[in-house]
C-alpha distance (Angstrom), angle and dihedral (degrees) to the residues before:
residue distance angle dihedral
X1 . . .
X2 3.66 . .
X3 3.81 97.5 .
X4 3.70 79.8 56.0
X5 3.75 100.2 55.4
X6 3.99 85.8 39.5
X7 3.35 93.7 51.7
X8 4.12 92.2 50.2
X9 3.31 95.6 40.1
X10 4.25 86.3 65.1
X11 3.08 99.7 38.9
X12 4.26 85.1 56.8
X13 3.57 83.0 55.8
X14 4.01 102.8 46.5
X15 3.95 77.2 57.2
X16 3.79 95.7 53.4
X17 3.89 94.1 46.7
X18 3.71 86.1 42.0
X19 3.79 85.5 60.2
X20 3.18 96.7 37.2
X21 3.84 92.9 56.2
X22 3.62 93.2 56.6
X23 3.60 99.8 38.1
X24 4.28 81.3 57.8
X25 3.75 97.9 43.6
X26 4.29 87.5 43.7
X27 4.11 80.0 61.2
X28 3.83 99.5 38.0
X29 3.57 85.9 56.4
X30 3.59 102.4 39.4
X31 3.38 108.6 11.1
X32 4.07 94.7 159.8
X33 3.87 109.4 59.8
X34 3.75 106.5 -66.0
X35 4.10 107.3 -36.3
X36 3.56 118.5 138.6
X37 3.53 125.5 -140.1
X38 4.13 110.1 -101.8
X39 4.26 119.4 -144.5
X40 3.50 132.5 171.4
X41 3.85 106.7 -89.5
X42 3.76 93.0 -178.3
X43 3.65 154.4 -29.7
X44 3.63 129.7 -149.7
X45 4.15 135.3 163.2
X46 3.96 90.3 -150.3
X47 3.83 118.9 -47.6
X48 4.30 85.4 -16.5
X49 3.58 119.6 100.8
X50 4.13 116.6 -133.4
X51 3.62 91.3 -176.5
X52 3.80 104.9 60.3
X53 3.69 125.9 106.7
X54 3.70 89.0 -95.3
X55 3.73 124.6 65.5
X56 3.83 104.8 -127.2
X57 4.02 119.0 -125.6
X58 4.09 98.4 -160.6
X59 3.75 110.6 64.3
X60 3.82 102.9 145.1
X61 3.99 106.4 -121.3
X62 3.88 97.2 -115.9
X63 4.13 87.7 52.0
X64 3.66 123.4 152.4
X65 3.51 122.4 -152.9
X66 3.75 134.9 -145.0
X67 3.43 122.8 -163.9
X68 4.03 113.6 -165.9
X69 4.00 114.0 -156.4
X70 3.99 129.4 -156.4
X71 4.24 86.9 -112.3
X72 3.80 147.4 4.1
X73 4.03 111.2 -45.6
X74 3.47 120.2 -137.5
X75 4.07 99.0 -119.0
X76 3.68 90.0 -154.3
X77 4.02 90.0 62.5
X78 3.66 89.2 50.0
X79 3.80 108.9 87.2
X80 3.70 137.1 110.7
X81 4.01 87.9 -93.4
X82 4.39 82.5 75.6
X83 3.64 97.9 24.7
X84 3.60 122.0 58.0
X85 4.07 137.0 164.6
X86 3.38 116.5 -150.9
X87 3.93 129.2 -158.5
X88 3.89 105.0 -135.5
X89 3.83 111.0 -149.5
X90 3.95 90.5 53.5
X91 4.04 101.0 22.1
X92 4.18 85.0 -123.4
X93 3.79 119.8 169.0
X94 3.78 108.4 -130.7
X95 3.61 119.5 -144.0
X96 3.66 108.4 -112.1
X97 3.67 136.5 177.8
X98 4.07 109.8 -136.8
X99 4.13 128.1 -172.9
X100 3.20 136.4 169.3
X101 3.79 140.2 -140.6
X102 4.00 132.1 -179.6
X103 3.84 89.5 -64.4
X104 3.46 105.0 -14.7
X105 3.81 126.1 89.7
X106 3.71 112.4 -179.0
X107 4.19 119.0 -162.5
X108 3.73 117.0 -156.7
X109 3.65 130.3 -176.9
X110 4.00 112.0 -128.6
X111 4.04 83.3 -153.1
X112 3.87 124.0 41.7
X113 4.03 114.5 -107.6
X114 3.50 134.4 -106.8
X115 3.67 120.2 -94.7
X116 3.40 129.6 -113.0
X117 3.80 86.7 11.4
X118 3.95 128.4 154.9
X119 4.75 98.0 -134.7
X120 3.77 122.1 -171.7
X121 4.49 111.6 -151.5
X122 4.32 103.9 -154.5
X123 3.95 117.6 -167.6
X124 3.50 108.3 -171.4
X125 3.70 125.1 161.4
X126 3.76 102.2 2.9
X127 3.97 115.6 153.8
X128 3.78 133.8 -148.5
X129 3.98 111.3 -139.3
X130 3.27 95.4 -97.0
X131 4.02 97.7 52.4
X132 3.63 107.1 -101.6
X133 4.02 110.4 137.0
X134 3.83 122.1 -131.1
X135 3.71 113.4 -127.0
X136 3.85 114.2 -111.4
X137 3.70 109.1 -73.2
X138 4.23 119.3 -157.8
X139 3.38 123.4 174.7
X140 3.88 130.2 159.5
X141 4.12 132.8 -154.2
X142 3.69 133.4 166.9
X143 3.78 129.8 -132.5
X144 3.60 123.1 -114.7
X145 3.83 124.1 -100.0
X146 3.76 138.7 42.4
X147 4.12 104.9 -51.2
X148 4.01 111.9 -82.8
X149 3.71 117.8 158.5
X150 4.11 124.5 -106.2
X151 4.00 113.2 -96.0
X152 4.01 100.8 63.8
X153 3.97 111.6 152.5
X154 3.75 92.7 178.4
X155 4.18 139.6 5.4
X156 3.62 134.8 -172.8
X157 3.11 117.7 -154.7
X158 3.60 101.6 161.6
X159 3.83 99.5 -138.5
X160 4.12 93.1 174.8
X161 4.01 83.9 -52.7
X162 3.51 139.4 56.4
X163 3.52 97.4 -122.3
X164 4.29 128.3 142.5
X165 3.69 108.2 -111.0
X166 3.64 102.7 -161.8
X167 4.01 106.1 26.1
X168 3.86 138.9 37.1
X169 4.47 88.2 -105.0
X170 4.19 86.8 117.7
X171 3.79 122.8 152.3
X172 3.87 119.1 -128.1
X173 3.83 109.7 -128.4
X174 3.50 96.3 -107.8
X175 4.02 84.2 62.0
X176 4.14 90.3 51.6
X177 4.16 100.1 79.5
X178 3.68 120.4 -174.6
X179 3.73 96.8 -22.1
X180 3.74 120.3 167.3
X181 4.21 126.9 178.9
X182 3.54 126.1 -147.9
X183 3.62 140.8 147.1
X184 4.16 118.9 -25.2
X185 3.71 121.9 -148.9
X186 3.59 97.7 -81.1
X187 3.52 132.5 15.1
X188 3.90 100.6 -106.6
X189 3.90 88.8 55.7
X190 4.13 90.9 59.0
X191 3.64 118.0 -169.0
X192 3.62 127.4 17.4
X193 4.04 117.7 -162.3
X194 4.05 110.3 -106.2
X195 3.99 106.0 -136.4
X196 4.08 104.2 -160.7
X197 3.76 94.6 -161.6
X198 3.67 106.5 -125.1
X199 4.02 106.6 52.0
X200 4.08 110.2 11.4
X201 3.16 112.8 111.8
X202 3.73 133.4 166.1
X203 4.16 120.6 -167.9
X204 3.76 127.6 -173.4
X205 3.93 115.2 -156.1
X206 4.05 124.6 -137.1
X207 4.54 82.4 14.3
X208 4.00 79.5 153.9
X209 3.68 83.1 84.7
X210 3.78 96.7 68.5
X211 3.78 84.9 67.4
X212 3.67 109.9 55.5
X213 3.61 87.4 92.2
X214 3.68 126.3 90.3
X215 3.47 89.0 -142.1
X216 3.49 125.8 56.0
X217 3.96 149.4 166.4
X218 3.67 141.3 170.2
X219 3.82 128.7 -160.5
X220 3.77 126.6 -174.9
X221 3.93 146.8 162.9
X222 3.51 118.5 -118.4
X223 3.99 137.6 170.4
X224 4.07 102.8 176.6
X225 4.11 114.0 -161.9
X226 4.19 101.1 -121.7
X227 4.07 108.1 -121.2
X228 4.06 114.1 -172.9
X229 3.71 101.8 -107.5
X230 4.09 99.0 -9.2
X231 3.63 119.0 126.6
X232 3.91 128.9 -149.7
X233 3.79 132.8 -135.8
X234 3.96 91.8 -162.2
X235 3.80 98.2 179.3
X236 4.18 134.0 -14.4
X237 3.72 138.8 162.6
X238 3.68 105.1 -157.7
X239 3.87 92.2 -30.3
X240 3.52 124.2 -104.0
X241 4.32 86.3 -13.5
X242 4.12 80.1 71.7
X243 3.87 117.1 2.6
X244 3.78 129.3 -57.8
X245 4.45 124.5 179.2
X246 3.51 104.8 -152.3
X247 3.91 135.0 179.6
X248 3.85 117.3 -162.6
X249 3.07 135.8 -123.6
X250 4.07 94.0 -99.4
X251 3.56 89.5 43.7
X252 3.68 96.9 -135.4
X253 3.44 102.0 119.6
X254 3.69 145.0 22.4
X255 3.80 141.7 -156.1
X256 3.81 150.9 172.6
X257 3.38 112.0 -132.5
X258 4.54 106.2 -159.0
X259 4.04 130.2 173.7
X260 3.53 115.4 -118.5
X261 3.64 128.2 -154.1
X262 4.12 106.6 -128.9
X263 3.56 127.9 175.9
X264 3.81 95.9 -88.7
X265 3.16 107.0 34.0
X266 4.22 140.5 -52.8
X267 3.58 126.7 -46.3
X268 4.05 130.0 176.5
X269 4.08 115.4 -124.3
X270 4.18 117.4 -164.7
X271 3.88 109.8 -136.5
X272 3.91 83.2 -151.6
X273 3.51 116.1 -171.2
X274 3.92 111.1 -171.2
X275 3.90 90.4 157.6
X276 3.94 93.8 -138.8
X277 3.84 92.9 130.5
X278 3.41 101.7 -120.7
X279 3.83 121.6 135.7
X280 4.18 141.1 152.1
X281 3.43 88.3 -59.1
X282 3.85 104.6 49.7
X283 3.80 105.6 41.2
X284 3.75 89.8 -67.9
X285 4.09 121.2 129.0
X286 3.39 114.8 -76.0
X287 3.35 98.2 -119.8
X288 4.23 94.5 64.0
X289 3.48 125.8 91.6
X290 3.02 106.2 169.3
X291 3.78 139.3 30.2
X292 3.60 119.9 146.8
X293 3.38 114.2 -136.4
X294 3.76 117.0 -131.9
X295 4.13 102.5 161.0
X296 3.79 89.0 125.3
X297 4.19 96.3 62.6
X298 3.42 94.4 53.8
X299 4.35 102.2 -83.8
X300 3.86 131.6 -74.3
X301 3.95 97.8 -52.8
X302 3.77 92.4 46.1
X303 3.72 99.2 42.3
X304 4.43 100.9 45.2
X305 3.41 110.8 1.6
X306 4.15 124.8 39.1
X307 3.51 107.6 100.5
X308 3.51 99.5 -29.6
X309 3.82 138.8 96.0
X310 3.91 117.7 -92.6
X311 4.09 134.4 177.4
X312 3.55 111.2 -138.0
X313 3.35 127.5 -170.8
X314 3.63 137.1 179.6
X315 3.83 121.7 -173.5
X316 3.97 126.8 178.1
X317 4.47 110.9 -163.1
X318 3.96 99.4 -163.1
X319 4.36 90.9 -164.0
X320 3.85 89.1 54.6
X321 3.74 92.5 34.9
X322 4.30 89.7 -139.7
X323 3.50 129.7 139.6
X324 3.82 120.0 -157.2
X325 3.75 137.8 -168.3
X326 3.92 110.1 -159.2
X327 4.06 118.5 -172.0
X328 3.61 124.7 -163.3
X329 3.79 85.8 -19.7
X330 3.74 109.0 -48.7
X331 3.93 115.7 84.9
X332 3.56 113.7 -111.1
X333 3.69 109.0 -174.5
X334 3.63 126.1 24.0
X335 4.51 128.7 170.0
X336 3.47 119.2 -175.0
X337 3.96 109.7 -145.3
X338 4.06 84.4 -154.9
X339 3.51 89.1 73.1
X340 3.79 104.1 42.8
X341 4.02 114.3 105.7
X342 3.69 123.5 -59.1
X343 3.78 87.8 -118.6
X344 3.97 98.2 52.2
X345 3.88 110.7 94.5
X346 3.91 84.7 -148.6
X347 3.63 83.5 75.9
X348 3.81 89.4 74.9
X349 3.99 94.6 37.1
X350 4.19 103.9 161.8
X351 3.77 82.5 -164.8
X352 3.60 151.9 -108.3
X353 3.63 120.6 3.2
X354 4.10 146.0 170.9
X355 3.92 114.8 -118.5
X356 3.53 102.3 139.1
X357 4.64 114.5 102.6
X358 3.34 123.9 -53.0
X359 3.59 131.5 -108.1
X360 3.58 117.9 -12.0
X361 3.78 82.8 23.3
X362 4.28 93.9 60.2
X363 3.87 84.7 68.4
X364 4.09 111.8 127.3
X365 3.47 107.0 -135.5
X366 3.95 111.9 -152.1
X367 4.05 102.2 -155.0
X368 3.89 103.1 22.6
X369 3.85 132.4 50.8
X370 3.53 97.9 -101.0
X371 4.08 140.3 -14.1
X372 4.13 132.5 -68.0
X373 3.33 97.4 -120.4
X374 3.91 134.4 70.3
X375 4.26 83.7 -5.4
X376 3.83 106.3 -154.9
X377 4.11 81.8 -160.9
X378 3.90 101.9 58.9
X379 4.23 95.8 -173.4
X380 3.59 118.3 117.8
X381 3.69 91.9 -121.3
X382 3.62 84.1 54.5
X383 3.97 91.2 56.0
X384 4.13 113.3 111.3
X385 3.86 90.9 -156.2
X386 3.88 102.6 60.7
X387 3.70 99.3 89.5
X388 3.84 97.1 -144.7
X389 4.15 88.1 -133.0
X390 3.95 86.6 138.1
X391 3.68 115.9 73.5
X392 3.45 96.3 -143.6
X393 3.95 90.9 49.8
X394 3.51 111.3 121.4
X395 3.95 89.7 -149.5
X396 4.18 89.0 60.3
X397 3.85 100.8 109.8
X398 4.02 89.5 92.2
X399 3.76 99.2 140.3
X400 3.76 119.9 -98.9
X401 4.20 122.4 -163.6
X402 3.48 143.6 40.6
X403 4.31 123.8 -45.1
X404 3.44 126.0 -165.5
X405 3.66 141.4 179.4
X406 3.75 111.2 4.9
X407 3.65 112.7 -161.0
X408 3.59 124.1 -176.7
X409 3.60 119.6 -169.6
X410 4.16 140.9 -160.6
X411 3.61 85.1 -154.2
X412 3.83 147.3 75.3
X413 3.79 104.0 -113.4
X414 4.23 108.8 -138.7
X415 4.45 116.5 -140.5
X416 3.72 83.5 -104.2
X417 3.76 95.2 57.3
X418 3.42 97.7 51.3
X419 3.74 103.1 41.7
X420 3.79 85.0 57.2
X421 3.82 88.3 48.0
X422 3.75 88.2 51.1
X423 3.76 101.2 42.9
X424 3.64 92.9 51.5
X425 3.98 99.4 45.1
X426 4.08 100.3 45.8
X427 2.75 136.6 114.1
């Protein structure tokens, strides 16, 4: 009779713990009324998975992300105040469109994303409906592609066409002359367009456009074939009256002649590069800062560009009001309009403008200073359709060599940008 009453009196207390056990995990778990705890279920750009062990390499630059949670987010916690993407190399805050639905919070990016770019995701703060907080979430992914900075209206690649890659700025066949594509510098940048010096031609309707920005830059791939005393008009969009990269015919210098907007008016400004050293502070003009000197390898031509590959890139920053010439990675050149002469209207340059012909005449010509028709530059020397086959031709700067990944950008591009840009494109 004992063992009996012993053997009730446990099991009445299994029960109790039993209830007491649930009645405690009922509170661990929802210890304020009812809300559930909320967790990152998963997170994906498309079909690829940001929240693996691995950091993926390929998200395509105009991703969207969707971030799946353990219970119903509070929409009003999901904004870019408590969810932030940040750009690695330069610890920028992207502008980013976030909303939210039951579970689902999706993050896009008002602008497309650099390529080849390392991106950090931050949730901080974000709420399920009934209050609980998630724990801070960081995960990281980089965009697919060799690096190029965000803010590209158009690229040529030159993939066995001359097509845009990113925008609508395509020539029509009849504006692709005498094109051929072979072998880039490297084997992940493909094909590189073949100019032949006489004939090729490449033009790029409604190229206006790329200057309706007051910032500006322009990056490209070039390996020019060295003639004894033969110039090269490389690339120009209605010459100096848009922008034109020229090398001359003793190929010791080089420059980038733009259009500037100024108070009254337009005026042209040469980004010259004659690579003598000489600056503001050593009997230079006032206005350059910088100007590498590189007189002891031979000059400009000798030193970047006979025969072999070189990254150029140009880049104008309209708040700062400086112009910079970067090759292979490391700026060259650089004039500060803030420190021209009180009495030069450059001085007060807004920046870059158009003021070259209208349609046909906005055409960018890749491998001449500007385009055959409607020529805002009416000099024979200036004339697309004299091949240049005679020496003595004053028309003979046709470009001859290889071109490569033409970038045109809405943006100023910073030093960090495009030593990135250069070190993962060279050869």
């Amino acid at each position: 009779m004992k063992q009996f009453k012993s053997l009730r009196s446990i099991a009445v207390m299994l029960c109790l713990l039993a209830t007491i056990s649930l009645t405690y995990q009922s509170c661990s778990d929802d210890d304020d009324g009812g809300a559930k705890s909320i967790t990152l279920s998963s997170l994906t750009a498309g079909d690829i998975d940001l929240n693996g062990a691995t950091s993926p390499n390929n998200v395509p630059v105009d991703a969207t992300v969707v971030a799946t949670f353990s219970t119903d987010v509070d929409a009003s916690t999901a904004t870019d105040a408590n969810v932030k993407l940040i750009r690695d190399y330069d610890d920028a805050e992207m502008d980013i469109d976030v909303t939210a639905s039951d579970r689902t919070v999706t993050i896009s990016t008002v602008e497309d994303l650099g390529s080849g770019t390392l991106y950090i995701l931050r949730i901080n703060g974000l709420q399920s409906e009934g209050g609980k907080i998630l724990a801070d979430v960081e995960r990281n992914f980089t965009t697919a592609g060799a690096f190029a900075p965000a803010g590209v209206i158009a690229h040529y690649s030159f993939e066995n066409n001359a097509d845009d890659v990113v925008g609508d700025y395509d020539p029509s066949d009849t504006e692709v002359i005498d094109v051929t594509y072979v072998d880039s510098r490297n084997a992940n940048a493909g094909q590189a367009a073949s100019f032949n010096g006489t004939t090729t031609l490449i033009e790029i309707p409604n190229a206006d456009e790329f200057m309706t920005h007051e910032d500006f830059a322009v990056s490209f791939w070039i390996k020019p074939t060295f003639s004894e005393g033969r110039g090269q008009f490389v690339l120009g969009l209605a010459g100096a009256y848009g922008f034109q990269f020229e090398i001359p015919n003793d190929w010791m210098w080089v420059k980038m002649a733009m259009r500037y907007q100024l108070p009254n008016g337009t005026d042209g400004e040469d980004s010259w590069y004659p690579g003598n050293g000489e600056t503001k502070d050593n009997g230079g003009f006032q206005g350059t800062t910088i100007n590498k000197d590189v007189s002891a390898s031979g000059g400009v031509g000798e030193t970047y560009f006979k025969d072999k590959w070189a990254h150029v890139v140009v880049t104008y920053n309209s708040t700062t009001k400086v112009n910079t010439m970067y090759i292979n990675g490391e700026a060259v050149k650089e004039h500060d309009f803030t420190l021209f002469p009180d009495d030069n209207p450059k001085k007060n340059a807004a920046g870059v403008v158009y003021a070259g012909n209208p349609a046909p005449g906005n055409k960018l010509a890749l491998g001449f200073i500007q385009s055959s028709e409607n020529r805002t530059l009416v000099d024979e020397w200036a004339d697309p359709t004299i091949d240049g086959t005679d020496p003595t031709d004053p028309a003979n700067k046709h470009y001859h060599g290889l071109m490569d990944d033409v970038r045109i950008f809405s943006k100023p591009l910073t030093a960090t940008e495009v030593t990135l840009m250069y070190n993962s494109e060279k050869p």
